[in-house]
N, C-alpha and C positions, 0 to 999 in steps of 0.2 A: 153911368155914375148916379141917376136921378133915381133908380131903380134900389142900387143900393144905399141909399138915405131913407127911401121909404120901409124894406123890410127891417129894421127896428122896434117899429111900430107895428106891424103885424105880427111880432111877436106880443107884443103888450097889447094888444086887442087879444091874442090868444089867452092870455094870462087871465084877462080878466076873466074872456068868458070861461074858462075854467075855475076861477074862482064862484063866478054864480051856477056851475054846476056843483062843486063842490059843496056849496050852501043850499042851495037844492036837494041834496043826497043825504046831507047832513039833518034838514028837518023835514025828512019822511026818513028815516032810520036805514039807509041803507048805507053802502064803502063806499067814502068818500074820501079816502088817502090817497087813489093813483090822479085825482083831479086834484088837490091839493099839489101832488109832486111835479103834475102836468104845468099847473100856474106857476111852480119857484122855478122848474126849468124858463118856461117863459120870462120871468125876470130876470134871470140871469143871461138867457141870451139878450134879450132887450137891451142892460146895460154892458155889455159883450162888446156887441154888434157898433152901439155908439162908440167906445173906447177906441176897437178898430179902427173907424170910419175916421175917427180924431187922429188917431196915430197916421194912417193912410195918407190926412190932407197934407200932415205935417211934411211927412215925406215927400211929397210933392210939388211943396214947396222950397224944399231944402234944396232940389235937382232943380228945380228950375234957374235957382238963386246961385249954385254953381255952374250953367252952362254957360 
């Protein structure tokens, strides 16, 4: 379980450094859009993954509370 609380977060460390590729890419003039796409996926699983993990606890606390 501790395992899954931290990948969250290693999606949003992804994110970011794909954002300072992206900015990187961006001023020396190269494509910089699949690293822009790479960091909103990162975002979005980041807040994904916590939502889960929320709904997950919830759950398990619901079953406990009916045994």
């Amino acid at each position: 379980m501790k395992v899954a609380q931290i990948i969250p977060y290693v999606y949003l460390v992804l994110a970011v450094l794909f954002i300072y590729d992206a900015v990187d890419k961006y001023l020396t003039d190269q494509n910089y859009i699949l690293s822009v796409a790479f960091a909103a996926v990162g975002i979005f699983m980041f807040f994904f993954r916590l939502r889960f993990l929320k709904k997950l606890k919830e759950e398990q606390q619901q079953g406990s509370k009916n045994k």
